[in-house]
RODO-2510 file (C-alpha; in nm, 4 decimals, decimal comma):
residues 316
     n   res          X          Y          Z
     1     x     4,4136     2,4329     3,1107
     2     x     4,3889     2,8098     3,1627
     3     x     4,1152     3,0384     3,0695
     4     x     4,1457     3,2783     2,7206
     5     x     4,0410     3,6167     2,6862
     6     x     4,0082     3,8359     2,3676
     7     x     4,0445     4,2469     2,3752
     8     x     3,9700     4,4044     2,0495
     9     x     4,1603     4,7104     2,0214
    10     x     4,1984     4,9719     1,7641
    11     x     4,5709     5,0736     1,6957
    12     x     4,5245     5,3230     1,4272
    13     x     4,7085     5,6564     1,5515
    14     x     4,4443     5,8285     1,3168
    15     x     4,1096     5,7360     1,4480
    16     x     3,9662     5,7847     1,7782
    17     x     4,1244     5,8122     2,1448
    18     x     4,2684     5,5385     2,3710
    19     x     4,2536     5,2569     2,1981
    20     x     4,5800     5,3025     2,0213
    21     x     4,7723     5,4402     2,3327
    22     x     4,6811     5,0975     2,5389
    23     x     4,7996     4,8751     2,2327
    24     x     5,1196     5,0702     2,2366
    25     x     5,1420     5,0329     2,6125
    26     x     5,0949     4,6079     2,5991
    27     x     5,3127     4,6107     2,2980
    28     x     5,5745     4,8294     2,4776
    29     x     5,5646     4,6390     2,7782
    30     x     5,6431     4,3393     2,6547
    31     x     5,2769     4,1955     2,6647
    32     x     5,2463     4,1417     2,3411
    33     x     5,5129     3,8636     2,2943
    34     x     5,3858     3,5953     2,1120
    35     x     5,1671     3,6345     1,7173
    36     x     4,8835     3,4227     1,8105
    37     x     4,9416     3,2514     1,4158
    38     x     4,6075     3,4582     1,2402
    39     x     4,5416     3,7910     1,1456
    40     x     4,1912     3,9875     1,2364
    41     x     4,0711     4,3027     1,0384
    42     x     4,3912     4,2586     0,8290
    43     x     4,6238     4,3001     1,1378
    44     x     4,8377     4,0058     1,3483
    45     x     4,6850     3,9292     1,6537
    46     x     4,8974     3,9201     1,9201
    47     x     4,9202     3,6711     2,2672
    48     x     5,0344     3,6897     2,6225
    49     x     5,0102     3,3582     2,8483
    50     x     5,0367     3,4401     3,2123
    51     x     5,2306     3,1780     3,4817
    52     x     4,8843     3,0320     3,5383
    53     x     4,7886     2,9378     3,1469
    54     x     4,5621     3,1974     3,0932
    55     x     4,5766     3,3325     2,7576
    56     x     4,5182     3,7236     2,6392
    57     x     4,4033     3,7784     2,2900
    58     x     4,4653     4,1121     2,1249
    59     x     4,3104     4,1737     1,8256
    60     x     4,4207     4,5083     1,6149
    61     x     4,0775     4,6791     1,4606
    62     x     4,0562     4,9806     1,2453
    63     x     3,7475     5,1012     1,4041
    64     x     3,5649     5,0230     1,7244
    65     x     3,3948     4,6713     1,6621
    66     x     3,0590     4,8508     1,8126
    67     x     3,0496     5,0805     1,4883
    68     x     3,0391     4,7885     1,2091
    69     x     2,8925     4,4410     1,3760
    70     x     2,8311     4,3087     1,0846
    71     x     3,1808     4,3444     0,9372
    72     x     3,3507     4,2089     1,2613
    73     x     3,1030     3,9146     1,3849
    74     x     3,2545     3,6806     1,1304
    75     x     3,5850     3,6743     1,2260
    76     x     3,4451     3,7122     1,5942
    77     x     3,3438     3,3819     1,5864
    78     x     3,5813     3,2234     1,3591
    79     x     3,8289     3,2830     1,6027
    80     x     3,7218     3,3630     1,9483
    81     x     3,3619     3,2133     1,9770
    82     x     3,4477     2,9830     2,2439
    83     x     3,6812     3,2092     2,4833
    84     x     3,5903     3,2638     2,8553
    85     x     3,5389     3,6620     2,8324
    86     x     3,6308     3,9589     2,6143
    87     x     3,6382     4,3173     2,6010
    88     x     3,6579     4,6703     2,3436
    89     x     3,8915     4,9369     2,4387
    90     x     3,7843     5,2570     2,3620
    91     x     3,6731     5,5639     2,5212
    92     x     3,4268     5,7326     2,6482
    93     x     3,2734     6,0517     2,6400
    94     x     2,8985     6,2607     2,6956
    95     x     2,7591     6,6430     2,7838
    96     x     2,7825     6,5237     3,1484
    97     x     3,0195     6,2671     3,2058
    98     x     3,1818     6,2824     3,4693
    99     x     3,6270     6,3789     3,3807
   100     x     3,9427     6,1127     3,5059
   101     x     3,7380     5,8410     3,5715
   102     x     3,7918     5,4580     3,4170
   103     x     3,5059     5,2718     3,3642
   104     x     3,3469     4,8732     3,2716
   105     x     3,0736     4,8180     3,1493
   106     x     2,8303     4,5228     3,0478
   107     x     2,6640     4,5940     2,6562
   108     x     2,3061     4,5645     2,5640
   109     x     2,0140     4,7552     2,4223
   110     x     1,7630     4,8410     2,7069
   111     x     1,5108     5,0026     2,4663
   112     x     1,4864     4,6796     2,3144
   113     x     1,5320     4,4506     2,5860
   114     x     1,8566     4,2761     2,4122
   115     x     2,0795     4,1992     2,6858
   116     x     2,4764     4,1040     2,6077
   117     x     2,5858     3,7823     2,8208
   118     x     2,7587     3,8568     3,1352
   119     x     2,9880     3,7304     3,3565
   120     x     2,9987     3,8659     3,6993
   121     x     3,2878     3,7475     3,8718
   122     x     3,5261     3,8682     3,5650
   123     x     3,3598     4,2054     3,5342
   124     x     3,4482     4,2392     3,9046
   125     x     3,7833     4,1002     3,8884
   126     x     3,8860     4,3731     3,6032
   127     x     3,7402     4,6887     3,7713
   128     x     3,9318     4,5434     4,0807
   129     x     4,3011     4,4701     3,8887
   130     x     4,2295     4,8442     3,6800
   131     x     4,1626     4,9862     4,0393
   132     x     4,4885     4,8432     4,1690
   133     x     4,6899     4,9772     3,8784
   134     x     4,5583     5,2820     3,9482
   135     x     4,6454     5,3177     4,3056
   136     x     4,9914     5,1741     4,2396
   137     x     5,0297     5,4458     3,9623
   138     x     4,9329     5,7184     4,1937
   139     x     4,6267     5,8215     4,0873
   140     x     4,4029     5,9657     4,3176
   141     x     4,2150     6,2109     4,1629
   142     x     4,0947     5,8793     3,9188
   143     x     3,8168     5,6421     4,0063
   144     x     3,7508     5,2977     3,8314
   145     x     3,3721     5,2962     3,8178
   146     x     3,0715     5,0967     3,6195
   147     x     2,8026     5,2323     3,3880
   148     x     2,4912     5,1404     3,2907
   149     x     2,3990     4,9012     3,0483
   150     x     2,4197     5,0309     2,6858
   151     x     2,5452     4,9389     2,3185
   152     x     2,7289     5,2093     2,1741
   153     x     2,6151     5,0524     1,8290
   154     x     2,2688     5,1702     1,8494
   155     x     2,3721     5,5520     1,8349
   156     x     2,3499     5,4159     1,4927
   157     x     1,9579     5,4699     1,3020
   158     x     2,1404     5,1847     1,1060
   159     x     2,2350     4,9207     1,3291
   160     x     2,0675     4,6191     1,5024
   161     x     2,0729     4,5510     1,8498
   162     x     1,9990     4,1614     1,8294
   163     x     2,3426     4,1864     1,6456
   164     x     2,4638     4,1547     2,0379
   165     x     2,3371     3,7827     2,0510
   166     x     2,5616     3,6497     1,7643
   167     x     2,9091     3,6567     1,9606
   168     x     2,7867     3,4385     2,2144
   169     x     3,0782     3,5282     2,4354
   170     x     3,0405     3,7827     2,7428
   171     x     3,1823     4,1291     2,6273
   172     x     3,2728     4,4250     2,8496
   173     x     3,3428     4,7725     2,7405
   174     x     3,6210     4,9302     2,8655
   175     x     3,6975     5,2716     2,8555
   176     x     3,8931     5,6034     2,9703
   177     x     3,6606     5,8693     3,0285
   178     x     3,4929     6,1192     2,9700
   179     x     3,7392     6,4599     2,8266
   180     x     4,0143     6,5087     2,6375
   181     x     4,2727     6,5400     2,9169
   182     x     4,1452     6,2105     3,0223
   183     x     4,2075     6,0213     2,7418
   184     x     4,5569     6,1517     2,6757
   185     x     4,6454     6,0785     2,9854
   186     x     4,9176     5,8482     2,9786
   187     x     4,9212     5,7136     3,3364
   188     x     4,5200     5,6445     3,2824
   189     x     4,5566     5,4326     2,9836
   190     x     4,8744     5,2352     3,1463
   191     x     4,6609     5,1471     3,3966
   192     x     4,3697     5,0084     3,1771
   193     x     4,6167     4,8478     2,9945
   194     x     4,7895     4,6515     3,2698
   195     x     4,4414     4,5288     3,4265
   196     x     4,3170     4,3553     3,0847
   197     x     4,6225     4,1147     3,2267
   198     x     4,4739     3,9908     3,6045
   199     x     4,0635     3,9687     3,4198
   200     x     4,0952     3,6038     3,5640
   201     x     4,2887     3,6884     3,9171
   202     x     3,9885     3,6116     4,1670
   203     x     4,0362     3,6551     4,5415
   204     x     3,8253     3,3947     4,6202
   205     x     3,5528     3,5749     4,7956
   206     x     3,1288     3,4325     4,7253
   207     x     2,9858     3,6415     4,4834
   208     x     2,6568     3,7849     4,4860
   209     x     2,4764     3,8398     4,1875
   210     x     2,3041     4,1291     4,1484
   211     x     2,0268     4,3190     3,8541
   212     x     2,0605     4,7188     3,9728
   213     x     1,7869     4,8821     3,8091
   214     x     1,7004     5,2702     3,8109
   215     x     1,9304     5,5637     3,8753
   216     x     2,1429     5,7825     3,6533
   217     x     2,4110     5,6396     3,3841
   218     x     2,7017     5,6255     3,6438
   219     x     2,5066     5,6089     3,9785
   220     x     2,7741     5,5742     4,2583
   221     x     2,5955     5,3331     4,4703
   222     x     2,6253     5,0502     4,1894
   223     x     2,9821     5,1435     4,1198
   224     x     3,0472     5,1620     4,4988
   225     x     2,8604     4,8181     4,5755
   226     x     3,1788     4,6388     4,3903
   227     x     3,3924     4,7241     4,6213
   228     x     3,2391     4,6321     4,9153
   229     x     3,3049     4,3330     5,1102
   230     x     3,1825     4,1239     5,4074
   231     x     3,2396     3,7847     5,5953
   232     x     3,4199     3,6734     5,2375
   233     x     3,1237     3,7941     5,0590
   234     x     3,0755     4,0901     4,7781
   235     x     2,8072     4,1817     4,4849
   236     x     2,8434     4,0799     4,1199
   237     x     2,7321     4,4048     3,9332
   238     x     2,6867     4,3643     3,5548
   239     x     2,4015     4,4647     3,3881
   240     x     2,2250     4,7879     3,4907
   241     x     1,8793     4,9203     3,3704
   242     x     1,9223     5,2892     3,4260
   243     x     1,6100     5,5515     3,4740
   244     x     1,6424     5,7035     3,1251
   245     x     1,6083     5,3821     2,9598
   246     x     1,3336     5,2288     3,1858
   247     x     1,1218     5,5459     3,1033
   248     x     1,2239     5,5241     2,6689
   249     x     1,1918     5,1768     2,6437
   250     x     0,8263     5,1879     2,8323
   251     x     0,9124     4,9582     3,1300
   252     x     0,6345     4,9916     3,3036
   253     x     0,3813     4,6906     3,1066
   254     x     0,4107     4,3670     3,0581
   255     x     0,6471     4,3955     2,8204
   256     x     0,8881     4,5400     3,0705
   257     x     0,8797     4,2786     3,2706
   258     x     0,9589     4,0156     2,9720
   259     x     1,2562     4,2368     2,8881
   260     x     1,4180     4,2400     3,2385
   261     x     1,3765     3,8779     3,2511
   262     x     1,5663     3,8835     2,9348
   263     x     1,8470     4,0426     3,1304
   264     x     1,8249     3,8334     3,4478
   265     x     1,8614     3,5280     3,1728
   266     x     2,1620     3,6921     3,0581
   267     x     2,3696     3,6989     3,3606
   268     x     2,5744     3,4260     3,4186
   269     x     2,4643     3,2534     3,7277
   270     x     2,1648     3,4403     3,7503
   271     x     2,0879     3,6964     4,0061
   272     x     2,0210     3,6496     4,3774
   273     x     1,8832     4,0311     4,4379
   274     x     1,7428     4,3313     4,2748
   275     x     1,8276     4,6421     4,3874
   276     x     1,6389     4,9286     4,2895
   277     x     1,7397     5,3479     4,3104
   278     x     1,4519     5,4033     4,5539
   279     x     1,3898     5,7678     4,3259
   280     x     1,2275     5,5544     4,0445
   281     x     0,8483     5,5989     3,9869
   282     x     0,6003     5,4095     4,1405
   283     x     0,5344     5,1762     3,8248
   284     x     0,8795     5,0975     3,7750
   285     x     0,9387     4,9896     4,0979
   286     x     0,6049     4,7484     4,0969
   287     x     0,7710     4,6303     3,7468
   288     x     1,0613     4,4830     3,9641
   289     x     0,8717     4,3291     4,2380
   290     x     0,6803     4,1720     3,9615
   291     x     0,9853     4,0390     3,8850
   292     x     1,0858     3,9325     4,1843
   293     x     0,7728     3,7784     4,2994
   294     x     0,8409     3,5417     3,9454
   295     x     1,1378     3,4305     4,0405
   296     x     1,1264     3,4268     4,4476
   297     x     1,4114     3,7128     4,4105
   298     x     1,4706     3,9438     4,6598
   299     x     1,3802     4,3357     4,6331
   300     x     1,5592     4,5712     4,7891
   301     x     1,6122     4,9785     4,7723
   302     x     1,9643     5,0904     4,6761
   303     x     1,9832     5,2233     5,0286
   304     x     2,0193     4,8671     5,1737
   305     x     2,3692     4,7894     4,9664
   306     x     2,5584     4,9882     5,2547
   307     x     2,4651     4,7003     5,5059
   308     x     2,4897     4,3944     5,2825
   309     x     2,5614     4,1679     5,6041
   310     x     2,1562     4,2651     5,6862
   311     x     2,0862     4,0953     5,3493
   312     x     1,9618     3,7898     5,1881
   313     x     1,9761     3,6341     4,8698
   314     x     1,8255     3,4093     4,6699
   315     x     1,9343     3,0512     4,6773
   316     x     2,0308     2,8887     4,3068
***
C-alpha cells in the first residue's frame, strides 16, 4: 500500500498569490484526475495516484488554512488525520526577503516553544523534486531553499500556537517567494506544482537528522546542507531555531532548554546533531550544549557542515 499526502491549496483567483496559479497548473496538467468522493471548505477535493500507489490529496481552501485554524482543524482531521505528510501552498513575502527563490519550510511557534511534527526525509525529498523541476524548467536565476521555523498564524494577536498540535500530521509550508514578479511567475509556480508529485521519491541515501539553531531566517548554510552528499549519506534539515527568535522567546534559561527539547521531540526520528551559526551569543550557544550534553548529541558550529565526512552522529 502506498503512502498519501494532502496539499491544501487556495484556488480563489481573488485572494492572495500562488496558491491559485499551482491548482490551475495540477488541474491543467492532468493531475487532478480523480474527485477523491468529499468536499473540504465547500470545494471537491481532488486525487492523483502515482505508478507506485502513492496518493496526492488536494484540498481547495478559500483562505490559507494558517489564517483560520480553528475553522479548518475539523475537517483536517476528519479527513486527513492519518496521512503520511502534508503541505499549504502559498506565498511568501517580507522587507528583506530575498526575490525568485522557492522555499519549504517546517511550522511552529519558537516564542512559545510549540514545535509542528516533522518528517525529515520528505521535507528533503520535496526541496529535492521542486529543485529538479526547476533545473529542468530552466531556471537559473531561482533557488529552492529552507526557512526557519515559523507559523504564519501567529502574525495573528488572535490566534493560538498550540493550535499546531491538533493535526497530528507533519505539515510543510510551501511557498514562491518573496516579490511580486516572483509569484506571477509562471515557470516558478509550475515547478512547485510538479514537485508536490515525487514528496515520496527517495534516493535511498542514510539520512542524518539534524536541529540547526541560530542564524538569520534563510541562512544559506542550512539551505545548502540539503544538498550535500557523501559516501550515501546527507542531513535531514527540518526545524530551525533562528537568532531572532532565540533572543524574543528568551532562550537563554531553563526554559529554553525545555522548549528545544520540545523541538528535538518533534522531529521524526529524532536528531543525531546540532549545529549551531557560530555568530550566536555566548548563552545561546551554552543553551545547546546543555542540550546536547542531555541527550549525548553532538555539537557542532555551522562551519563543520562543509566537511560532513569529518562528522559524527548520534546513534538511535
Amino acid at each position: 500500500m502506498g503512502k498519501r499526502a494532502v496539499f491544501f491549496i487556495c484556488d480563489r483567483h481573488d485572494w492572495g498569490h500562488v496558491s491559485f496559479t499551482v491548482w490551475d497548473i495540477l488541474r491543467d496538467e492532468g493531475f487532478m484526475d480523480e474527485e477523491a468522493g468529499f468536499t473540504f471548505d465547500g470545494g471537491n477535493v481532488m486525487k492523483h495516484t502515482d505508478k507506485a500507489g502513492n496518493e496526492y490529496y488536494f484540498a481547495p481552501t478559500k483562505i490559507a488554512i494558517c489564517l483560520d485554524y480553528p475553522q479548518y482543524l475539523p475537517e483536517m482531521n476528519e479527513h486527513f488525520s492519518d496521512f503520511d505528510i502534508s503541505g499549504m501552498v502559498t506565498w511568501h513575502e517580507g522587507a528583506s526577503a530575498p526575490p525568485n527563490v522557492l522555499t519549504v519550510h517546517s511550522l511552529g511557534d519558537v516564542v512559545s516553544g510549540i514545535y509542528d511534527p516533522a518528517d525529515p526525509r520528505c521535507m528533503r525529498n520535496l526541496i529535492l523534486a521542486v529543485d529538479r523541476e526547476r533545473q529542468a524548467l530552466g531556471m537559473d536565476d531561482y533557488s529552492v531553499v529552507t526557512e526557519a521555523t515559523h507559523w504564519s498564524g501567529a502574525y495573528d494577536e488572535d490566534s493560538d500556537p498550540s493550535l499546531l498540535t491538533r493535526y497530528p500530521v507533519p505539515m510543510m509550508d510551501i511557498e514562491v517567494g518573496s516579490d511580486p514578479s516572483s509569484w506571477d511567475n509562471m515557470d516558478a509556480c509550475r515547478a512547485l506544482a510538479r514537485g508536490l508529485l515525487h514528496v515520496f521519491d527517495d534516493d535511498g541515501l542514510v539520512v542524518h537528522n539534524l536541529l540547526c539553531v541560530g542564524g538569520i531566517h534563510f541562512q544559506p548554510d542550512w539551505a545548502e546542507a540539503v544538498y550535500r552528499q557523501w559516501d550515501g549519506q546527507t542531513f535531514g534539515v527540518t526545524h530551525i531555531i533562528a537568532n531572532q527568535w532565540l533572543v524574543d522567546g528568551g532562550y537563554e534559561d531553563e526554559s529554553g532548554i525545555a522548549r528545544t527539547e520540545t523541538c528535538i521531540s518533534a522531529i521524526a526520528g529524532g536528531v543525531e546533531a546540532i549545529v549551531f551559526h557560530d555568530k550566536m551569543k555566548a548563552c545561546y550557544k551554552d543553551m545547546v550544549r546543555a542540550v546536547g550534553a542531555k541527550y549525548n548529541i553532538p555539537i557542532y558550529k555551522h562551519q563543520r557542515l562543509r566537511n560532513p565526512e569529518t562528522l559524527e552522529f548520534a546513534k538511535h
